[in-house]
C-alpha positions in Angstrom: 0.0 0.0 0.0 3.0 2.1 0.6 4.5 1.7 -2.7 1.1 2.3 -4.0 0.6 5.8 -2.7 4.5 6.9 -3.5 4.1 5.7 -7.3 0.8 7.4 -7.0 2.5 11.3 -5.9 1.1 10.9 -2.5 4.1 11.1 0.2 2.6 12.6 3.0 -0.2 10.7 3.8 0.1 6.9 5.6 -1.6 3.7 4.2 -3.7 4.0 7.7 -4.6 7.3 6.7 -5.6 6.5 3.7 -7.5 3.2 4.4 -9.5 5.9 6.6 -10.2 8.7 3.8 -11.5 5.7 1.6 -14.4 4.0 4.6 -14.8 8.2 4.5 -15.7 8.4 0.8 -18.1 5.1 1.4 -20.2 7.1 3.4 -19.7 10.2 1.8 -20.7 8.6 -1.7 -23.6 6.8 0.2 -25.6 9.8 1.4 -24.9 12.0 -2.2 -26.3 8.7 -3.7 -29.7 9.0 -1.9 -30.4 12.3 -0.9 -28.6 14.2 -4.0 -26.2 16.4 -0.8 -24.3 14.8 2.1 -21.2 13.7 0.2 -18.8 17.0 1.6 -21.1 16.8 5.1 -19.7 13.8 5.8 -16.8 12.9 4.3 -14.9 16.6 4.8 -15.0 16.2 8.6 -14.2 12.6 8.8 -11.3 13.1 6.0 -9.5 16.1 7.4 -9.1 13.9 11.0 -6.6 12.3 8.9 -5.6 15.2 5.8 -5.6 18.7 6.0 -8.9 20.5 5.0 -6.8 22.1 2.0 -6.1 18.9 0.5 -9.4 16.9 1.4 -11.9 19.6 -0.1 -10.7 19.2 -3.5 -9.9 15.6 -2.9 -13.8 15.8 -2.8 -14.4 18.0 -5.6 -12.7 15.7 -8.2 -14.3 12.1 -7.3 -17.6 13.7 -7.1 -17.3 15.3 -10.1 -16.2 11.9 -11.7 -18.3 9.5 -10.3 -21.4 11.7 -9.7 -22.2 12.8 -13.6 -24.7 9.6 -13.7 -27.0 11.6 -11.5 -26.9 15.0 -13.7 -29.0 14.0 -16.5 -32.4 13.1 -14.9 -31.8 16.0 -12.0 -31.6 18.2 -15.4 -35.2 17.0 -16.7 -36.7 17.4 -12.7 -34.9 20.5 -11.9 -36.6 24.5 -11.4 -33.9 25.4 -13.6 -34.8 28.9 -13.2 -34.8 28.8 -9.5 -31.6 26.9 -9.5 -29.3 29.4 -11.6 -30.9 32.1 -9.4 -29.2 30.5 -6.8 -26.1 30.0 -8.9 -25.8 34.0 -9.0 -24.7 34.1 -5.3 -22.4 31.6 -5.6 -20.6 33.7 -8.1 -19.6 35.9 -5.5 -19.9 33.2 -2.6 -17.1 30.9 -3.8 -13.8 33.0 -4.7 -14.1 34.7 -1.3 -14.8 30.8 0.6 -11.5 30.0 -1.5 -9.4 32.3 -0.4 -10.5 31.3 3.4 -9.9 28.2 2.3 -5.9 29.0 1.3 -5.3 31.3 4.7 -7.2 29.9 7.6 -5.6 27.4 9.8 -7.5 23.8 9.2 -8.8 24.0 12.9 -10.6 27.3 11.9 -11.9 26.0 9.2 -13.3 22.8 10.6 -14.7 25.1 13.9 -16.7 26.9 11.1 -18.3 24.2 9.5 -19.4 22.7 12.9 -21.1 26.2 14.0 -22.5 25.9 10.2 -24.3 22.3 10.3 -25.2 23.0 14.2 -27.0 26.4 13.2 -28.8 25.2 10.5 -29.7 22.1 12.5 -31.2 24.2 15.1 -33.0 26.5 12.6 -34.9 22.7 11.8 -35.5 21.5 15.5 -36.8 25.0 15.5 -39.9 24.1 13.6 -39.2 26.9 11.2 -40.1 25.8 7.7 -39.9 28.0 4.2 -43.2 28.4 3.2 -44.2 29.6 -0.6 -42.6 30.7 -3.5 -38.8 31.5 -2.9 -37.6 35.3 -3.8 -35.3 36.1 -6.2 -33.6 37.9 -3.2 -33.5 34.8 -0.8 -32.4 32.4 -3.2 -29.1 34.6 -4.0 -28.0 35.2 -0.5 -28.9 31.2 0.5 -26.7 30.7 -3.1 -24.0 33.1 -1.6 -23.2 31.6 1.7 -23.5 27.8 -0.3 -21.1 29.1 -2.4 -18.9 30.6 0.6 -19.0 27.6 2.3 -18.0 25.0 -0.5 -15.0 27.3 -1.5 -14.1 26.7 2.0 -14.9 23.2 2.3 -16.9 22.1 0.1 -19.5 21.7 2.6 -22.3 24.3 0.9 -24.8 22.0 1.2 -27.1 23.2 4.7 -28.5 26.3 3.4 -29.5 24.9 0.0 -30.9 21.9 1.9 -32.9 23.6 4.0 -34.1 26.0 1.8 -35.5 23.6 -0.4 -36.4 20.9 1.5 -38.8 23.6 3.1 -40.5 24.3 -0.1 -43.4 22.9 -1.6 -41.6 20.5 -3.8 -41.4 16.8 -4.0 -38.4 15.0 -2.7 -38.0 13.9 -5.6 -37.9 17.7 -7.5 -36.0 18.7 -4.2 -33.2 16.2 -5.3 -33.0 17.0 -8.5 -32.6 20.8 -7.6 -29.7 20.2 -5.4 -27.8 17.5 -7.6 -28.3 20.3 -10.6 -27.2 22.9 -8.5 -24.0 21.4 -7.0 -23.2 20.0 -10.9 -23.3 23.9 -12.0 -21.4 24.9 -8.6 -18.7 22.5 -8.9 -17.8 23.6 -12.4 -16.9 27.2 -10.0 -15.3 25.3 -7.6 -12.4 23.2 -10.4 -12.1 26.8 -12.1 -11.5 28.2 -8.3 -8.9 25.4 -7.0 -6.9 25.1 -10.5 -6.6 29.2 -10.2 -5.1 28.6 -6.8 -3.2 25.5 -7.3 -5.1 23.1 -4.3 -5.4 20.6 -7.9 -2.2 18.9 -6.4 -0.4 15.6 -7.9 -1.3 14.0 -3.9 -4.9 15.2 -4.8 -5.6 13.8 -7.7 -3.1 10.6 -6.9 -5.6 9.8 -3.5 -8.5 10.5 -5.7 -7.8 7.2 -8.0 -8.1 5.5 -4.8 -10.9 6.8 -3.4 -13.2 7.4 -6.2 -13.9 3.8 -6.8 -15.3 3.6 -3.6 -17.1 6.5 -3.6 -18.5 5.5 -6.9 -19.6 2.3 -5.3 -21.2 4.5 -2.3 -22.9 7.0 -5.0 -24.6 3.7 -7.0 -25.9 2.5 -3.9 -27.4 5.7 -2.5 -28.7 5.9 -5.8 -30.7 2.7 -5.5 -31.8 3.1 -2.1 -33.6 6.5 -2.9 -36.2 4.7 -5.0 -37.1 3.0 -1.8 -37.7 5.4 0.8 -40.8 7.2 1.6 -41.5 11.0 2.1 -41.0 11.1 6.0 -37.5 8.3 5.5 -36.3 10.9 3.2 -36.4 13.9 5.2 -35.2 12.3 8.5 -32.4 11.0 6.8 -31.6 14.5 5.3 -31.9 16.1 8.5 -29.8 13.1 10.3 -26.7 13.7 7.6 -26.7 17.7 9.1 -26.8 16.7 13.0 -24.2 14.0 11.9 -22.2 16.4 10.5 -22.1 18.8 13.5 -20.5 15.5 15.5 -18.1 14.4 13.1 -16.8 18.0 12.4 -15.9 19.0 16.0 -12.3 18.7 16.6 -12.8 17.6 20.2 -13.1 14.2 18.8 -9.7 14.2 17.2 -8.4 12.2 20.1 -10.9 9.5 19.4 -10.4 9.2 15.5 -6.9 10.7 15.3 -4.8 7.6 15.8 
């Protein structure tokens, strides 16, 4: 496994390490699978136990782009595309300025502000709060905006849009389709982003011919168990991935998965 990840460009990171990013991307590829979001919720936390945020974001970015395009085409024939590139505008301006936070910030920071993120907008839910009507043009930017800031960050934009839409009036099944649309469009940003910057390393994209397989494998799955699940499974499973999340991103637990 060694002589693997050496012949692959990636020196810094142990087979242990890696064995860990991989059962990371399982999961990760699981939840995108069925609920369309989750995959950066989960496996961004988990992953940068092991890697630093700077190298596990776009770690992210590349087998998702890879191994989710399966789910574009039908989320393109369900989707409020006009609703969805509303949103797209405040990511525009969301992303480059989530990147650069992204570059500077020490990994801790960064991993304290996804927590108070996914904890937020999990407490916005227990709330009882819910969206109700038609969304504004104004309210689908800024929700597009602080998605965008957060996935330049850490690819983990998906609470706001989640919760905005899963609020709505639409189906799961239109609900799904809007996010996987969305975060197809957003992720075209987010390559154009991390190749401006340079975070497209050699270790990147040599962990990512590891990984993606088995987030592949996770994605198909998800995919498959979506089909079975009922209204009220799919929300509570939505809303688990976000407390999740909160858990897995704290780094008080670094002593517990941290070997």
């Amino acid at each position: 496994m060694r002589e693997l990840l050496l012949a692959l460009g990636v020196t810094d990171v142990s087979p242990g390490a890696a064995g860990f990013v991989a059962v990371a991307a399982l999961l990760a590829g699981l939840a995108r699978g069925f609920s369309g979001f989750g995959s950066a919720l989960i496996f961004v936390p988990l992953a940068s136990t092991m890697i630093a945020p700077a190298m596990a974001a776009p770690l992210l970015l590349v087998v998702d782009v890879i191994m989710s395009a399966g789910l574009i085409p039908s989320a393109y024939k369900l989707a409020e595309k006009r609703e969805v590139l509303t949103m797209l505008c405040g990511t525009l301006i969301g992303l480059p300025l989530g990147t650069v936070v992204l570059l500077h910030a020490s990994p801790v920071s960064i991993r304290w502000a996804v927590a108070v993120l996914v904890l937020v907008m999990l407490a916005v839910v227990m709330s009882g709060w819910r969206f109700r009507g038609e969304p504004s043009r104004r309210l689908t930017v800024a929700v597009g905006l602080t998605a965008g800031f957060f996935s330049g960050m850490s690819q983990t934009g998906g609470p706001p849009v989640v919760l905005y839409w899963l609020g709505s009036h639409h189906s799961p099944a239109r609900v799904r389709a809007n996010i996987v649309f969305y975060f197809a469009l957003s992720m075209v940003l987010s390559v154009t982003a991390y190749l401006i910057i340079g975070l497209l390393t050699l270790p990147v994209l040599g962990l990512a011919v590891l990984v993606g397989p088995v987030y592949g494998l996770g994605v198909f799955a998800g995919t498959r168990m979506f089909g079975l699940a009922s209204v009220t499974v799919f929300r509570a499973i939505a809303y688990g991935l976000i407390a999740a999340t909160g858990l897995f991103s704290l780094p008080l637990f670094d002593g517990i998965l941290r070997p």
